[in-house]
C-alpha positions in Angstrom: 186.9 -96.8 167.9 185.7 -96.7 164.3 183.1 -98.5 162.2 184.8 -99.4 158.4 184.5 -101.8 155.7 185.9 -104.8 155.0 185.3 -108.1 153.1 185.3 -111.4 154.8 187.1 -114.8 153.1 184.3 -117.1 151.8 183.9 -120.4 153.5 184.8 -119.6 156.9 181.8 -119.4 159.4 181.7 -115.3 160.4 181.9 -116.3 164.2 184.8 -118.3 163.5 186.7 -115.8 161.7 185.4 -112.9 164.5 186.8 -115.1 167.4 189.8 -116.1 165.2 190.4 -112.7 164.8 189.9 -111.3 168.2 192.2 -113.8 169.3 195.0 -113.1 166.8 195.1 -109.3 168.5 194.8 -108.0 165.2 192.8 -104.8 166.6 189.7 -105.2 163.7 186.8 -108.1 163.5 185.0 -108.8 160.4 181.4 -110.8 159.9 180.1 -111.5 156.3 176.8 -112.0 155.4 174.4 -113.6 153.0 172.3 -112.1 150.3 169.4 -112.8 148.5 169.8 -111.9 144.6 167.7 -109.8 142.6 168.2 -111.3 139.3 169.2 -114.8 140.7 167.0 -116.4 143.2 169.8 -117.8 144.9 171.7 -117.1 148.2 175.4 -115.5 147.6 177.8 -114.8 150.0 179.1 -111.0 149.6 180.2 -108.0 151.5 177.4 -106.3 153.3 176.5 -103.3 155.3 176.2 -105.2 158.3 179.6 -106.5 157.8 182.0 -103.9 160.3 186.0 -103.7 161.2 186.9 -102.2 164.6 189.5 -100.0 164.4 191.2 -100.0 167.9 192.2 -96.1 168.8 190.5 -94.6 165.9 188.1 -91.2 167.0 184.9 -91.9 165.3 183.7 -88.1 163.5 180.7 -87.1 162.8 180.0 -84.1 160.8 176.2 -82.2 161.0 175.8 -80.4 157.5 173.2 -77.8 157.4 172.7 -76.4 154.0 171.1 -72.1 154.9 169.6 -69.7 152.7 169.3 -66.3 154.6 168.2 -68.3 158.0 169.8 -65.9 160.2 167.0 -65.8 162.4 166.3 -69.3 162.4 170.2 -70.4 162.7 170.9 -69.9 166.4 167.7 -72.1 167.6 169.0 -74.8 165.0 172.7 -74.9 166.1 171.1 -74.9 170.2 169.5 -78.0 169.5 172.0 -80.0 168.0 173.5 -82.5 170.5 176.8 -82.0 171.9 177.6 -86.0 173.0 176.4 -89.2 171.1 177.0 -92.6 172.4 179.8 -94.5 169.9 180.4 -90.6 168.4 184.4 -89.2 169.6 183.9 -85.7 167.6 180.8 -83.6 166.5 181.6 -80.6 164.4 178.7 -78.7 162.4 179.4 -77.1 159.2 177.3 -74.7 157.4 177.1 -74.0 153.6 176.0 -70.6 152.8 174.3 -71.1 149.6 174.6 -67.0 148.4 172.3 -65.7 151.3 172.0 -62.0 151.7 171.3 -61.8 155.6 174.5 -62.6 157.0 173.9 -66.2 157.9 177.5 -67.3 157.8 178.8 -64.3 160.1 175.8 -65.6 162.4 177.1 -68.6 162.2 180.9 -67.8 163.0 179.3 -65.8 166.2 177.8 -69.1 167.4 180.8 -71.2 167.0 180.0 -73.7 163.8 182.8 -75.5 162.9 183.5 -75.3 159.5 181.6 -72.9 156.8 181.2 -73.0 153.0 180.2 -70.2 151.2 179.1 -69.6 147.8 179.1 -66.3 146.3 175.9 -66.8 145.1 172.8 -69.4 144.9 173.7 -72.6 142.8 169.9 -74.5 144.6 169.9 -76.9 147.3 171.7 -80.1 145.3 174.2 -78.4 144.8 175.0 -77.2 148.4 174.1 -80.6 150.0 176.5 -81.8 147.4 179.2 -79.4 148.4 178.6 -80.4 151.7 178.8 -84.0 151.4 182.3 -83.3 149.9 184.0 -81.3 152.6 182.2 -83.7 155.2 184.8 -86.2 152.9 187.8 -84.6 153.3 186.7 -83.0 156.9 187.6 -86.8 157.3 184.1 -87.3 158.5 183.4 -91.5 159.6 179.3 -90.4 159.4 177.4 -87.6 158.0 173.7 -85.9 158.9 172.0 -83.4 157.3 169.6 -81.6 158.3 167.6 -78.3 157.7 168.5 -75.1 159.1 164.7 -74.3 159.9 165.2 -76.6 163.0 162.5 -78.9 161.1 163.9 -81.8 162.8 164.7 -82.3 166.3 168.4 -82.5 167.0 167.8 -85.6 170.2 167.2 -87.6 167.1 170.1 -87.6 165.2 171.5 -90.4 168.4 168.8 -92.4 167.3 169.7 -91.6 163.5 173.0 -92.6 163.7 173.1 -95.9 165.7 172.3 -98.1 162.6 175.0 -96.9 160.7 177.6 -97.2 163.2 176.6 -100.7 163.9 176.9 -101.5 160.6 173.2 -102.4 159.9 172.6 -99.4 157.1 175.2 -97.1 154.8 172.2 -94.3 154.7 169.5 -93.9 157.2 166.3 -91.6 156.7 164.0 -90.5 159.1 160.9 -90.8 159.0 158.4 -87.7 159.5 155.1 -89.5 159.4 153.6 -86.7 157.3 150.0 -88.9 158.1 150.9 -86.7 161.9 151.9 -83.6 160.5 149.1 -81.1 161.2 150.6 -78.0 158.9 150.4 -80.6 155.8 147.3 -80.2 153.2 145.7 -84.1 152.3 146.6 -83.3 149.2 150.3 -82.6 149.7 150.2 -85.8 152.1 148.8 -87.9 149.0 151.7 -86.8 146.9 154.2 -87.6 149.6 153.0 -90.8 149.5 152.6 -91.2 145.7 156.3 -90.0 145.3 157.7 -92.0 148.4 156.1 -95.3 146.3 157.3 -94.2 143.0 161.1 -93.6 144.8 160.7 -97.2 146.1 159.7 -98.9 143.0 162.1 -97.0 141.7 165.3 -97.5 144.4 164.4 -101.0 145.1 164.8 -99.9 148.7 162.2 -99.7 151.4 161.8 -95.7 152.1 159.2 -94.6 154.0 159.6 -90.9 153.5 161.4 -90.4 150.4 161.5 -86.9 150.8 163.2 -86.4 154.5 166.1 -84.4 154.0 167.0 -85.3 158.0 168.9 -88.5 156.9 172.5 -90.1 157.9 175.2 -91.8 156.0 178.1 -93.8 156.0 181.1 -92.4 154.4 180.6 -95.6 152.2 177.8 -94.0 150.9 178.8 -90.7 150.6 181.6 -91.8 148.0 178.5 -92.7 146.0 176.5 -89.8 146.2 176.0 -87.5 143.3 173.3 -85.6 142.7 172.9 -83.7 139.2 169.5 -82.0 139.2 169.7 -78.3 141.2 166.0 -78.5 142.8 166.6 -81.1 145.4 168.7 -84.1 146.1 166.4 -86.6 148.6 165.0 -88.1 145.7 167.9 -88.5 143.4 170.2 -89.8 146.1 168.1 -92.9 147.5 167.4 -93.9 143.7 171.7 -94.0 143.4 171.7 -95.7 146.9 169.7 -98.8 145.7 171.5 -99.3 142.2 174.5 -99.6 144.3 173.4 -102.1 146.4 173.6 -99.5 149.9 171.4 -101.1 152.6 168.8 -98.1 153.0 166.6 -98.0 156.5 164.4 -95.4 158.4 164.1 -94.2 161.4 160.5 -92.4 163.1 161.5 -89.0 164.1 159.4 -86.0 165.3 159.4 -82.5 163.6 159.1 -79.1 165.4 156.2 -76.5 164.8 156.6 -74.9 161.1 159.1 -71.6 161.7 158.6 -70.4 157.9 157.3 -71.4 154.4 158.7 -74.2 152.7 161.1 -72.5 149.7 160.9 -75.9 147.6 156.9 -77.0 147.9 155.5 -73.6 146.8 152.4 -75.4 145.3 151.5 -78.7 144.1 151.8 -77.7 140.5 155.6 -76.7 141.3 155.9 -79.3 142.9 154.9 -81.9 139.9 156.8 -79.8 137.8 160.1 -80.0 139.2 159.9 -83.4 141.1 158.1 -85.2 138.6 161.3 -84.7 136.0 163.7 -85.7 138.6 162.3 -89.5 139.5 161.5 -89.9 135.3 165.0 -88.9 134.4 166.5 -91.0 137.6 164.3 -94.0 136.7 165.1 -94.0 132.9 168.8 -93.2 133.8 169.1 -96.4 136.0 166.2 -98.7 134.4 166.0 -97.7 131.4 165.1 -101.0 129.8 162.0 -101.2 132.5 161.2 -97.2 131.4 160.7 -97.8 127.9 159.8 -101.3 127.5 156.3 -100.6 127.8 156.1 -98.2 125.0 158.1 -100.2 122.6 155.3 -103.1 123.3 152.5 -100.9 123.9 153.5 -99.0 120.0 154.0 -103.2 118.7 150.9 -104.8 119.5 148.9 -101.5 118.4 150.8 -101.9 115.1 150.6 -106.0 114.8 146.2 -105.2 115.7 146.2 -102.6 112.9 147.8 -104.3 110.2 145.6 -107.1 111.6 142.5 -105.4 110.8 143.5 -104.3 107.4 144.3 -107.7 106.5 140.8 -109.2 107.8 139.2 -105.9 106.0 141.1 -106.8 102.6 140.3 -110.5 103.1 136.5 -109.7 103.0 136.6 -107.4 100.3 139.6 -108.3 98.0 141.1 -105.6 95.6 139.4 -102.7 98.1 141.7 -100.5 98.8 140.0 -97.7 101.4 141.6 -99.3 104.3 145.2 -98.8 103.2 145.4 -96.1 105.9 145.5 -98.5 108.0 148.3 -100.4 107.0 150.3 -97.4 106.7 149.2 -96.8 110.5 150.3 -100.2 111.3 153.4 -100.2 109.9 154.5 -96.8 111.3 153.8 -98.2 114.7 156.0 -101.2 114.4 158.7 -99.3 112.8 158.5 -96.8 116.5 158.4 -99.6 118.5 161.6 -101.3 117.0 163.2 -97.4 117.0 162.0 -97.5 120.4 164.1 -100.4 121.7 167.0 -99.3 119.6 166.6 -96.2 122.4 166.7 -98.8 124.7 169.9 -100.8 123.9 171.4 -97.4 123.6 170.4 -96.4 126.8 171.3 -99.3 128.4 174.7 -99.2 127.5 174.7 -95.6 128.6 173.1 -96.5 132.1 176.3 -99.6 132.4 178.7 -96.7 131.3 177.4 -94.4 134.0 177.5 -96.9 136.5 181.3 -97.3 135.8 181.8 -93.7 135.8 180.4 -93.5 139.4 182.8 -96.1 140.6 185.8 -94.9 139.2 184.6 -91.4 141.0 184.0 -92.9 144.1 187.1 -94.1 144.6 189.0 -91.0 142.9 186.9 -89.0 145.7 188.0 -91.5 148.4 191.5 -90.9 147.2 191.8 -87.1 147.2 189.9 -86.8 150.7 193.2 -89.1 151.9 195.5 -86.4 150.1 193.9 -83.6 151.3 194.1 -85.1 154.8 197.6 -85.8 154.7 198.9 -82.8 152.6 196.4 -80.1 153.4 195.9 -79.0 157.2 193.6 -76.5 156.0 190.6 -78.2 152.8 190.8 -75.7 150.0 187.0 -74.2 149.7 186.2 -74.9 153.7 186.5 -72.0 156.4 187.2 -73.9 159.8 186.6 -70.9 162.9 188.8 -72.6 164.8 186.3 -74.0 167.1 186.9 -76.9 169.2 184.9 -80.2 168.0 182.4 -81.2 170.4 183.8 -84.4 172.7 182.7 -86.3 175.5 185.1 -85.4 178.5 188.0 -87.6 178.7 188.3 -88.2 175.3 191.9 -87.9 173.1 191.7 -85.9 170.5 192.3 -87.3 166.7 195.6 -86.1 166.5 196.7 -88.0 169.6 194.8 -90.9 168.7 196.7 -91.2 165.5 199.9 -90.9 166.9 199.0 -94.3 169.3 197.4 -96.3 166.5 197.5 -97.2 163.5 194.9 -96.6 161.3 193.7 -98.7 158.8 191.4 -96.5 155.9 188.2 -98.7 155.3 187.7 -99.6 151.5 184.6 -97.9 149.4 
């Protein structure tokens, strides 16, 4: 049984249409739901996360990325954690991206049975192998997708408790939730800037993060259509900020954390850490709102202008034909003459942001398309090593293949 999406015909009450349905022996059930408007403060019927199809014979997959960078020695405790059965989960396979490590971590990780491996010849950062990730997960045919750290961070009995809201339809990405106030190993001041940043993400996102920077988080396929991630420092900023300007129902889950195993490789200090996650939430936020980013300025550089050419005219008024405050006019003028360059920046960038957005659709669904090529043409995904291992199922249950064969199955729409 599989969770998907589909939309609901307006003006039919969603327990009349579920029971219609159901009755019908179609094999799937849809709800709709309201919305309240950002823009409009009105109610409007739409298609949200909460709304589900059930998908009678279909295995529900679930694939456990783990992005390594020479964790050989901290691999094997990882993978031993990971749970082998989740209620409403048919499969569990684990696959490891390699991003260029030196210490043999994918032969390590053959030798304890991981699923599927991708391996890059050398390192391309952690966006870019989460990234890679979340595209095999795609064509792996993967229904829901965590990922998780290979330091064994996070506690791998939480990923059932990750999970359950996205496959009952209540959230397209879920993040868990560290509680860095708990954490003993964080400095108050690194604790002050997780908060700081988790706020700035939400302001930013329109969603109601509570640890912004978790990279133990689950997702819907839905959502991993959407994700795209073009900075190489780090991706659990950039990705919520794309999850709320297209409309994905983001919620947390509290999760515990192990005992630090190493040094973290992406907080090195707090002044590396300004410096490469302060660029990332600017450029995100001015990507997505840019009218809100530099709206400010351009009235901030206008009413300094209108009060400087103000004060040359009151100076000119009490002392006509003086001219030893022209500077000020000049001053004035070239303030107004930034701000109205400024909001040219801003109509341009708009239309750039509306462009980008249209971009990211017409990629989702191109991705959505070639993961169903590659799963009808390709036994084998080009760039993925699968060892062969046998996914992880509750006993008694059919395999994929012979699941297919007895049902139909209907591919959830984007």
């Amino acid at each position: 049984m599989a969770i998907g999406w589909r939309s609901s015909p307006v003006g039919v009450p969603s327990w009349a249409r579920l029971l219609a349905t159901a009755a019908a022996g179609r094999g799937r059930c849809s709800t709709a739901g309201l919305r309240w408007g950002r823009s409009k403060r009105e109610w409007s019927e739409i298609e949200p996360a909460a709304s589900w199809v059930i998908h009678l014979g279909r295995v529900v997959k679930l694939i456990i990325q783990i992005p390594c960078l020479n964790e050989r020695d901290h691999l094997p405790a990882t993978f031993a954690d990971l749970p082998r059965h989740i209620d409403g989960i048919d499969e569990i396979e684990v696959l490891i991206i390699d991003d260029g490590s030196t210490d043999g971590t994918s032969e390590v990780a053959a030798e304890l049975g991981v699923h599927h491996i991708v391996r890059f010849p050398k390192n391309r950062g952690l966006s870019a192998a989460f990234m890679a990730g979340i595209d095999a997960c795609i064509r792996l045919g993967a229904d829901v997708i965590v990922n998780t750290d290979a330091d064994n961070q996070y506690r791998g009995n939480d990923i059932q408790r990750l999970v359950a809201p996205v496959l009952s339809g209540q959230a397209d990405i879920v993040v868990g939730d560290r509680q860095t106030d708990t954490i003993e190993h964080f400095s108050p001041l690194k604790r002050v800037l997780q908060k700081w940043g988790t706020r700035v993400v939400r302001r930013a996102s329109a969603t109601h993060v509570e640890d912004a920077t978790s990279g133990f988080r689950a997702m819907s396929r839905k959502a991993a259509y959407h994700a795209f991630v073009h900075n190489r420092f780090s991706y659990t900023l950039e990705t919520l900020i794309q999850a709320g300007r297209a409309d994905l129902v983001v919620s947390n889950v509290k999760i515990r954390t192990n005992p630090k195993t190493r040094e973290s490789r992406l907080f090195t200090g707090i002044p590396a850490y300004l410096k490469r996650n302060g660029p990332v939430i600017f450029r995100s936020y001015a990507m997505y709102r840019p009218v809100q980013t530099f709206a400010y300025l351009a009235a901030l550089l206008l009413l300094a202008g209108i009060a400087i050419i103000a004060r040359f005219v009151v100076l000119y008024l009490q002392n006509p034909g003086y001219s030893g405050h022209i500077q000020s006019l000049v001053l004035g003028v070239g303030c107004v003459i930034l701000s109205f360059m400024v909001g040219l920046v801003i109509m341009i960038s708009d239309l750039l942001a509306m462009n980008r957005r249209l971009i990211e659709e017409v990629l989702s669904r191109v991705r959505r398309l070639d993961a169903q090529l590659d799963r009808e043409e390709q036994p084998q995904v080009e760039g993925v090593h699968s060892t062969g291992a046998v996914p992880w199922r509750p006993g008694g249950t059919a395999s994929r293949q012979q699941k297919k064969t007895e049902a139909r199955v209907e591919e959830a729409s984007p």
